[in-house]
C-alpha positions in Angstrom: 0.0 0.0 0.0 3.0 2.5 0.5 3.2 2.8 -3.1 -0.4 3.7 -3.3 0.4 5.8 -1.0 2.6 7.8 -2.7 1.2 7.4 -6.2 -1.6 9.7 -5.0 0.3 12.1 -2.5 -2.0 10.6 0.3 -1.0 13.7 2.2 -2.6 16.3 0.4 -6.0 14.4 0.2 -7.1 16.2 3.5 -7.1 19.5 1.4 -9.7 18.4 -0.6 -11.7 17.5 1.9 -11.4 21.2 3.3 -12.5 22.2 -0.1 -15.8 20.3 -0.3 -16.2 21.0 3.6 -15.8 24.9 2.9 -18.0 24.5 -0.3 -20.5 23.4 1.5 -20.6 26.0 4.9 -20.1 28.9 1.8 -23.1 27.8 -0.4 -25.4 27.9 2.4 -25.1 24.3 4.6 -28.6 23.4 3.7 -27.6 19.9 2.4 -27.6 16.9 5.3 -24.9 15.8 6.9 -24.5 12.4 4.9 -24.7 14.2 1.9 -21.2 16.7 3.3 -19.7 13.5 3.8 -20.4 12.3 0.8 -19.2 15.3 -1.3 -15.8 15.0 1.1 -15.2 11.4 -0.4 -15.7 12.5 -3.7 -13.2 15.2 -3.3 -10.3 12.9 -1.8 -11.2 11.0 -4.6 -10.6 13.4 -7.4 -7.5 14.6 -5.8 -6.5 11.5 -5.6 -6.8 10.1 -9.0 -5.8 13.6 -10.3 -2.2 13.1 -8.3 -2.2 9.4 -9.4 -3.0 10.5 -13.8 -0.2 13.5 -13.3 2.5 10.1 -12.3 1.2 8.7 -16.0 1.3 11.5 -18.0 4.7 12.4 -16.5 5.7 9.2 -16.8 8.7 9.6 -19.3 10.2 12.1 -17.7 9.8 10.3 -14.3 11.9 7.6 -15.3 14.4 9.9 -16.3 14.0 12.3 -13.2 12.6 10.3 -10.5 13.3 6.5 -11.0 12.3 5.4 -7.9 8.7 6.9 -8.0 6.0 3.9 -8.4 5.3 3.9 -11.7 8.8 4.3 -13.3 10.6 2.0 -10.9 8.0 -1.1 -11.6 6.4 -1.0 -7.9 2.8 -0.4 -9.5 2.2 -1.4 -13.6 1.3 1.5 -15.8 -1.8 -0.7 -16.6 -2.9 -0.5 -12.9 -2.5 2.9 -12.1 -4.8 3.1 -15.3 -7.6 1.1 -13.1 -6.8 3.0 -10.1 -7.3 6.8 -11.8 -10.7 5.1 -13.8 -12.2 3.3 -10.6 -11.6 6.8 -8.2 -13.4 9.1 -11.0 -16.3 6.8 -11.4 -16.4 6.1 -7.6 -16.3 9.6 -7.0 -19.0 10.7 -10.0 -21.4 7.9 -8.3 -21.0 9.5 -4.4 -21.7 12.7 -5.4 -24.7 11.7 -7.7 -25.8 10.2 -4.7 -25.4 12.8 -2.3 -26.5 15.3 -5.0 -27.2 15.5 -9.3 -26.3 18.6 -9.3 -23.1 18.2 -7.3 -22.1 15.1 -9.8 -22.2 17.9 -13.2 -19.9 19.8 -11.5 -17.6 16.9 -10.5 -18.3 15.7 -14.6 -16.6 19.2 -15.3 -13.8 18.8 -12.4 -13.0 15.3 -14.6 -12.8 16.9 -17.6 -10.7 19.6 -16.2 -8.1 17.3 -14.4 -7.4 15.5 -17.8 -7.0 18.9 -19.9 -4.6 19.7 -17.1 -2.6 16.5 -17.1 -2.3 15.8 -21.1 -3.4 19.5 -22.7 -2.2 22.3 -20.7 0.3 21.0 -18.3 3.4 22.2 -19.9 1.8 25.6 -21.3 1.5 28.9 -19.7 -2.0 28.1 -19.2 -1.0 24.7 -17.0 -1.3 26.9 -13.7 -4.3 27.9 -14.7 -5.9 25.2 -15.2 -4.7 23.5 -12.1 -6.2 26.9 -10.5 -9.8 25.8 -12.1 -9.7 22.5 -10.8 -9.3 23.4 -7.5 -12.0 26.1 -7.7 -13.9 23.7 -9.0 -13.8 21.2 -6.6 -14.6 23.6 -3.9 -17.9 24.5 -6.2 -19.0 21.1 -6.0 -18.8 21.0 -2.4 -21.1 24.5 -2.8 -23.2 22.0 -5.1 -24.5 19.6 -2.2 -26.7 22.8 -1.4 -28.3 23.7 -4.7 -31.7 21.9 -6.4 -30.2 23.4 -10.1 -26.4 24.5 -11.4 -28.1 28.2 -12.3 -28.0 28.3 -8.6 -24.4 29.5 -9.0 -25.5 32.4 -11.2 -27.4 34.4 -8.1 -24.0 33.7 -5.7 -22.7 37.1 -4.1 -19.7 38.6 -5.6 -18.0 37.5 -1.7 -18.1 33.8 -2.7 -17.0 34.3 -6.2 -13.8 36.2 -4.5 -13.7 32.7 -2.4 -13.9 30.9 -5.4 -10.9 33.0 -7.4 -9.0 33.0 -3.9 -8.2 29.5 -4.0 -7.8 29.0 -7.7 -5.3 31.9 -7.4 -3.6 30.4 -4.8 -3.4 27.2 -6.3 -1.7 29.1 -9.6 0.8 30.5 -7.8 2.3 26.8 -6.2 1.3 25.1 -9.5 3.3 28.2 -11.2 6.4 27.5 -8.6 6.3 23.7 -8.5 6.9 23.9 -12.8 10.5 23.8 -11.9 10.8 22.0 -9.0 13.2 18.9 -9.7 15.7 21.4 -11.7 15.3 24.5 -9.4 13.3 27.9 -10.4 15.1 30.4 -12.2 15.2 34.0 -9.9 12.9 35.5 -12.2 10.1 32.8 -11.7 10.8 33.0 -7.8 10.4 36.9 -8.3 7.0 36.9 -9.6 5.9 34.1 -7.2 7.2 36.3 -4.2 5.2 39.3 -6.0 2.2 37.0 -6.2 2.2 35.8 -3.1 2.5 39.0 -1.2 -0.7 40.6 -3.4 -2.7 37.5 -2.5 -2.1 38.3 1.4 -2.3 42.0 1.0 -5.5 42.2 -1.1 -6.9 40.0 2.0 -5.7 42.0 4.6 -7.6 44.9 3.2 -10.7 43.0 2.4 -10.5 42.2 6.2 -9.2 45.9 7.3 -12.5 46.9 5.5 -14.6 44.9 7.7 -17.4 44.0 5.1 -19.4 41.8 7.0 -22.7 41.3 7.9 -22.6 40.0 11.1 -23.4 41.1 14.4 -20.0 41.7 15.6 -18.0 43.1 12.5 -15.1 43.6 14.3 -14.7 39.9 15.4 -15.4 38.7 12.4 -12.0 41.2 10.9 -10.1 40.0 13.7 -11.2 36.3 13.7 -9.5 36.5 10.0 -7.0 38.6 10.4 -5.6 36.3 12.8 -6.2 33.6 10.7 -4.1 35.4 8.0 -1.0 35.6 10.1 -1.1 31.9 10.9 -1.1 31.1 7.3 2.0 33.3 6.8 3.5 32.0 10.3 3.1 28.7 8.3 4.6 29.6 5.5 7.5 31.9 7.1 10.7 29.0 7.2 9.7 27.7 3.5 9.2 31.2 2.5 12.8 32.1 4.1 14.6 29.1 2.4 13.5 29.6 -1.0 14.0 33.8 -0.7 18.1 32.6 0.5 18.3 30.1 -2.1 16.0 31.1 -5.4 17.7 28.5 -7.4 17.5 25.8 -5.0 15.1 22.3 -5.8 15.0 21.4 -2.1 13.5 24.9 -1.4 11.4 24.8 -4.0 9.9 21.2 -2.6 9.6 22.7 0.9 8.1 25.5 -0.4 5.3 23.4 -2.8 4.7 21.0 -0.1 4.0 23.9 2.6 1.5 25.6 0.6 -0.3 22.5 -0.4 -0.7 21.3 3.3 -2.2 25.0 4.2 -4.4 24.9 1.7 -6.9 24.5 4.1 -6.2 27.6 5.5 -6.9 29.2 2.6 -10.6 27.5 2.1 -10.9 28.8 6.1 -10.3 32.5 4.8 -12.9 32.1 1.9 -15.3 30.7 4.7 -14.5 33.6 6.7 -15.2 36.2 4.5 -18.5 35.3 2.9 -20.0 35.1 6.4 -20.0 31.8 7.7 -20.2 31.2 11.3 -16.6 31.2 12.6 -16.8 28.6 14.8 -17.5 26.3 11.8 -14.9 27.8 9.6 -12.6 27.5 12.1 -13.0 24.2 12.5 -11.5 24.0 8.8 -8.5 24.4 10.3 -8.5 21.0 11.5 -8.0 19.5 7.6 -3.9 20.6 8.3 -3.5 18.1 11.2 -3.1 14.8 9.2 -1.3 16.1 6.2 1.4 17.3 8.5 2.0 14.1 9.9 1.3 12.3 6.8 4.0 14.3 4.9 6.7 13.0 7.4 6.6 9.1 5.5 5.3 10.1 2.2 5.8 12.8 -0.3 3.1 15.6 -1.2 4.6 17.0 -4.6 
């Protein structure tokens, strides 16, 4: 099973459960409980198989690059991983019809998204893009669980649609970092990540200076994610360090990947935050980090 393991970066599959479990508090928590857990599953499983199909398509350069990954040393046959990658996306499709229709069409389009990634757009300017989109869209579905009918996402607020382009912005900028991750980054790519990076935390830091909630308490609510905004950069702060000291490093670059993929919960506990849901629930969010962390000790997360 350690191979498994590592085909599909069993680490990060907590974050996509803190996508589907944020979907669901921001499009309104109306949905039973079975049917949260439900969506949850089918998020694992998308990640899952999504980190399992990039090992396949990458496969070439793996066994130039990485040899001793599963699929290029021989641990797991090309022809399995196939099986593995099918079974998840169907398994995943069926939970969320299950749970929810409408839920499943968004999940169809997540599928269609992961493979455009993976064998399209990967190697193009528009790969971090598209990477951005998948992960928005997996946080949509969890929104999904909630909604009798998909033109339910044309009367959201413009607050969840800043969510939604909060993490699929955050996800560009570590899918635009990790592009040279075995060889190390050039200074100019780490420049414009840095650059990225810190507008992503300042244009949140004023959304929350502003205080634009409707709440009771306002204030709490700005200081609940202000708080919750120096974490993520207390988090961040050694990777962050290493790869500003060493730009062209590939172990920094790892670190650096790896850190932002296992506070990527975080970042679905912002979103939460600032469309108005309860803090106490979006707090809880915060929880998804906890197994990662440990996970990420025996197996890889990039």
């Amino acid at each position: 099973m350690r191979h498994y393991f590592r085909l599909v970066r069993v680490p990060t599959v907590f974050s996509a459960f803190s996508n589907a479990f944020a979907g669901y508090w921001i499009g309104g928590g109306y949905a039973s409980w079975g049917a949260l857990v439900l969506g949850m599953l089918a998020s694992g499983l998308f990640l899952m198989a999504g980190m399992a199909l990039n090992d396949i398509a990458d496969l070439k350069a793996d066994r130039e690059e990485r040899p001793d990954r599963p699929l290029p040393s021989g641990a797991i046959p090309l022809s399995r991983a196939w099986l593995v990658v099918i079974g998840m996306l169907a398994l995943a499709l069926l939970l969320q019809w299950i749970a929810n229709p409408v839920a499943a069409r968004v999940g169809a389009l997540l599928v269609a998204a992961i493979f455009l990634y993976n064998f399209a757009l990967k190697g193009t300017f528009l790969g971090p893009l598209s990477m951005g989109l998948c992960r928005a869209l997996n946080l949509a579905s969890g929104m999904a669980l909630n909604f009798a009918m998909l033109s339910a996402f044309g009367a959201l607020s413009l607050r969840v649609y800043g969510a939604l382009l909060s993490l699929g912005a955050y996800v560009f900028l570590v899918t635009y970092l990790a592009r040279d991750e075995v060889q190390g980054n050039s200074l100019s790519r780490v420049r414009v990540f840095f650059f990225g990076i810190a507008a992503w935390f300042a244009v949140w830091a004023s959304f929350a200076a502003q205080a634009p909630f409707a709440a009771a308490h306002p204030w709490l609510n700005t200081l609940i994610l202000a708080l919750v905004l120096a974490l993520h950069l207390y988090l961040l702060s050694d990777a962050l360090s290493g790869l500003r000291r060493n730009p062209g490093s590939a172990p920094a670059t790892g670190k650096t990947v790896g850190a932002m993929l296992r506070t990527l919960p975080v970042v679905d506990v912002v979103g939460m935050l600032a469309v108005g849901v309860a803090w106490p629930w979006a707090l809880l969010g915060l929880a998804w980090m906890l197994p990662g962390r440990f996970l990420a000790r025996r197996f890889y997360s990039t």
